[in-house]
Each structure stands twice: as C-alpha cells, then as structure tokens.
N, C-alpha and C positions, 0 to 999 in steps of 0.2 A: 205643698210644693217646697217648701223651705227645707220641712224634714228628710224631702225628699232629696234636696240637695247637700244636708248635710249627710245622709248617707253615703249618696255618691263621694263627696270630698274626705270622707272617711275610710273607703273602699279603696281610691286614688292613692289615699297617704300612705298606707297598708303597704300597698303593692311597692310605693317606690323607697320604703325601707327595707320591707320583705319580698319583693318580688312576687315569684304566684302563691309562695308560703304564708303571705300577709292573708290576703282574702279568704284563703283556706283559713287559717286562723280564726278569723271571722267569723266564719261558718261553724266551728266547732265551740265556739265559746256560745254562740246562740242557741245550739242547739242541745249544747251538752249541759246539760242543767246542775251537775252536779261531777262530783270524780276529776279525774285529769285532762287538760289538754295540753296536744305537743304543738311545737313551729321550729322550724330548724331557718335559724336568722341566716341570710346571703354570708356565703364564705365559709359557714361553719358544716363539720362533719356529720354529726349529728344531733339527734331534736332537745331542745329542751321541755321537761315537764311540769308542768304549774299544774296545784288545784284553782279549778274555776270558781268565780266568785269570792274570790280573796285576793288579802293583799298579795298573792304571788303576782296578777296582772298588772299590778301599775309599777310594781317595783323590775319586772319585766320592761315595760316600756322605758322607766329610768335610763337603765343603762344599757338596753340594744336601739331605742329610738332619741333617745335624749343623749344618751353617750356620757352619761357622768360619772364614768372610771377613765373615758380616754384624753389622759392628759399625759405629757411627754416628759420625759427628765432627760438630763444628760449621760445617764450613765445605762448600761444593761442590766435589769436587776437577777439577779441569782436565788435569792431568797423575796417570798412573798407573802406574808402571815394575814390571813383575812379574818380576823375576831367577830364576829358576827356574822357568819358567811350565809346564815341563812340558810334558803333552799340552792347554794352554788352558782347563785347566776355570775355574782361578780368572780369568784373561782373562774367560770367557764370564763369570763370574758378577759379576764388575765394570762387563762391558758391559751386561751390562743392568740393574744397579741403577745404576750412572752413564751412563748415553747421550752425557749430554755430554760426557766426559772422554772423552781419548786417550791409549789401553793401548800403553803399548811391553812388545811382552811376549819376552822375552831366554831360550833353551833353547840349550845348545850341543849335547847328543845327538841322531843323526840321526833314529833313528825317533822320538824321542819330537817332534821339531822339526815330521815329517811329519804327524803327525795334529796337533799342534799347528797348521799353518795349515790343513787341512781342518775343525778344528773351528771356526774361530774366520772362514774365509771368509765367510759372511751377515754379518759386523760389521765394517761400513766403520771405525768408533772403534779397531780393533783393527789394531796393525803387529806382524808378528812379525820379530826378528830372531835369526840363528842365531850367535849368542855366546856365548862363555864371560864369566861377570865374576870381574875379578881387580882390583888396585890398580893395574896398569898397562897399557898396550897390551904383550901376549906369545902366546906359543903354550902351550896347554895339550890336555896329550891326558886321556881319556876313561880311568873306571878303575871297571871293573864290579863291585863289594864280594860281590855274589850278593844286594843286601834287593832287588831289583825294580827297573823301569824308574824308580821314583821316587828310587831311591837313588845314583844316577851319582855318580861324586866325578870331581875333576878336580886335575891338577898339572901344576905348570910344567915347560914343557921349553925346551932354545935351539934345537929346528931346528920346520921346517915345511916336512910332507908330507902324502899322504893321511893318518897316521894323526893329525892334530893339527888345531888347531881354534882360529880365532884369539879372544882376549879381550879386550875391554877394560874399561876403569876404568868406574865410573857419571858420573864426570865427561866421557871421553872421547864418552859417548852422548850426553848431554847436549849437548856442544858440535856433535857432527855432526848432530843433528839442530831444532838454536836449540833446545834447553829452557832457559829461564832459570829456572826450580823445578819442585818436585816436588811433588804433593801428597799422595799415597800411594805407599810406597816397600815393595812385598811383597817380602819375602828371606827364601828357601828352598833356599839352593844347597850344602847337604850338608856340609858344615865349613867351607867355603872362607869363610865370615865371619871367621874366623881372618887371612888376610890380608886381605880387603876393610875390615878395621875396625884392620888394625896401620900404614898409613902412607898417607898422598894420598888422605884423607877431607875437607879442611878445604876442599874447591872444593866439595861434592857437599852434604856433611852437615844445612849452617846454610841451603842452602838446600829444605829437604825437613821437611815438617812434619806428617808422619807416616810411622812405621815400622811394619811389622806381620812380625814375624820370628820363624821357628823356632829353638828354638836346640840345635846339634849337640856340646854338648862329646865326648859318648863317641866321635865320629867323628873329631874331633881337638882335641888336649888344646891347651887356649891359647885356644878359642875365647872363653869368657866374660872371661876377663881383656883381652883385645885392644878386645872388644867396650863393654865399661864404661869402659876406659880412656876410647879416643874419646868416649862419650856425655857424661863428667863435663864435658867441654871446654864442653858446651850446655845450654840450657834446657831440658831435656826431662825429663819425667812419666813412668813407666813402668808398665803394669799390665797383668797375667795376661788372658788372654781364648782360653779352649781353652788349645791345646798350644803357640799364640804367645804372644808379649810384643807390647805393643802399646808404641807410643814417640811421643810426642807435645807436639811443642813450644811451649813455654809463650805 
C-alpha cells in the first residue's frame, strides 16, 4: 500500500511540473532501459534529450523541477557563457527565459558535447563549443572520477592527440568571439575553478557581472581559497541560491 502510494504521489508530482509530459516521462524512463529519453517541460517548444540511467535525469529535475538557474537580476542579460554546459539543459533553460541573450555554452566531453548540440539545435541564441576551460589556452584530457556524465574533471597535459581536448581561458573566448562582457557567467566545471580563479582572471572577471557557480572543494582542495582570493580583488556581493553561490557585481 505505501509503495503504492508513493507512486501515486510520484505520478501527481510529474504531472503538475510536466503536465501529461510528466507521466509520459515516466513511462519511458521505465520502460526504456537503456538509449534516450525525451519530455518537453510546460512552455517549452521542443523536447529535451537525456540518456536513461544517468546523471542526465536528476540533473534534469535540478533545473526544470527544482528551478536552480531561476534566479532574477536586475538587469537584461546579453551575453551568457555556460562553462560546463553539459548535455544543454541549463543552455536551454536560459534560452528560453532570456531569448534575447546569446549562450556560448563551453562542454569539452564528447558524448555529453553530442546531445548537448542536439538539445540545444531549435535555439538560434544558443552556440555550442567543444572546450575545455582553464586560465590559459592548453590541452587537457578527460578524467572519469565514476559520479556520472556530470562529473568529468579534467587536467593539464603538454601534448595533443586524439586523447586531449583543447582549452581555453574565458578571456581567450571572449576575444575570439568580440565579447566585450559578460552578463551571466554559469560555472560548473568539477574543480577546475581551482585554476580558472588562481591566475589570468583580471581580462575576464571586472568585466562580467554576474556569477552563478557550484562549488567543488572536496573534488579538489584549493578550490575556495583560489576562488575568494580573485573575488576580494571586486565589487561583488555573494549569496547562497540552491547548491550555487550567486556573485554579483555591485
């Protein structure tokens, strides 16, 4: 009886996030054992696609049922740089609560890169590129810890082959692509804040006026110290929102 009711209230929940899309959902994650499933969240144009049985599903619910990208600023943003974009979900959920801003949305692992442009194709706003981000242009290869596709870490290396993966700075994007600022700046890239915030911050930083960051110390030690160090350099505001820090410059 219990489990029976927690289905039910499972089914309930479904619906009134996703409507009939929810429970359909449901049904394709139980059934589909393996490969892709889609759900196209209330509002949105088209479906998004996760592999089953991986962290694509809960980091799904993160931010279409939990909502931990919808936080508000005062300003309109123009520019949107998503450094670990993953498989697009946060991309998508930016593209459509800002239409007018343009997602450069930054994944250096393959498969997650691949459904990351299949999810995010219907969004003209939305560029994907296949980078690592580090403090400087280098090669870094791919380092699979065992938490899930969300959890890639990456480290420098000095050569480049198939197994390596080129990086750059958020300055060097910046420049190749004419950003002269930033106006939301999502960073999710599994330690690596640790170097991205210890040196060649001061082109990228003063001009980006909002941060929205996870923060990984148990993934590698030095992260928060690296990180607070650079920020004291600025104006900026910091405050708790979910399992990010929000950073926002005065």
């Amino acid at each position: 009886m219990k489990k029976l009711l927690r289905s039910w209230q499972f089914f309930l929940e479904h619906y009134k996030h996703f409507g009939f899309n929810g429970p359909k959902f449901l049904w394709k994650k139980k059934f589909n054992k393996s490969g892709l499933v889609d759900i196209k969240p209330k509002g949105y144009a088209h479906p998004i696609y996760l592999r089953n049985k991986t962290s694509d599903v809960p980091m799904f619910y993160y931010i279409f049922q939990a909502k931990e990208y919808d936080m508000n600023f005062d300003f309109k943003p123009k520019i949107i740089m998503d450094c670990g974009a993953h498989v697009g979900l946060g991309a998508v959920f930016f593209a459509k609560k800002y239409p007018a801003a343009m997602i450069y949305a930054v994944e250096p692992e393959k498969s997650n890169f691949d459904l990351l442009v299949k999810n995010t194709e219907s969004y003209p706003n939305v560029k994907c590129l296949n980078y690592g981000i580090w403090n400087k242009t280098t090669n870094l290869k791919i380092i699979d810890i065992g938490s899930g596709n969300w959890g890639y870490m990456t480290e420098e290396v000095d050569f480049k082959d198939e197994t390596s993966i080129e990086a750059l700075s958020i300055e060097e994007i910046m420049n190749r692509f004419g950003i002269e600022a930033i106006d939301i700046c999502k960073i999710n890239i599994e330690g690596t804040e640790k170097e991205l915030f210890e040196k060649n911050y001061e082109k990228w930083l003063p001009k980006t006026k909002a941060i929205i960051i996870e923060l990984h110390d148990g993934m590698r030690e030095g992260f928060t110290k690296s990180f607070l160090s650079a920020m004291m350099n600025y104006d900026f505001s910091l405050s708790p929102y979910g399992s990010y820090l929000v950073c926002t410059m005065n």
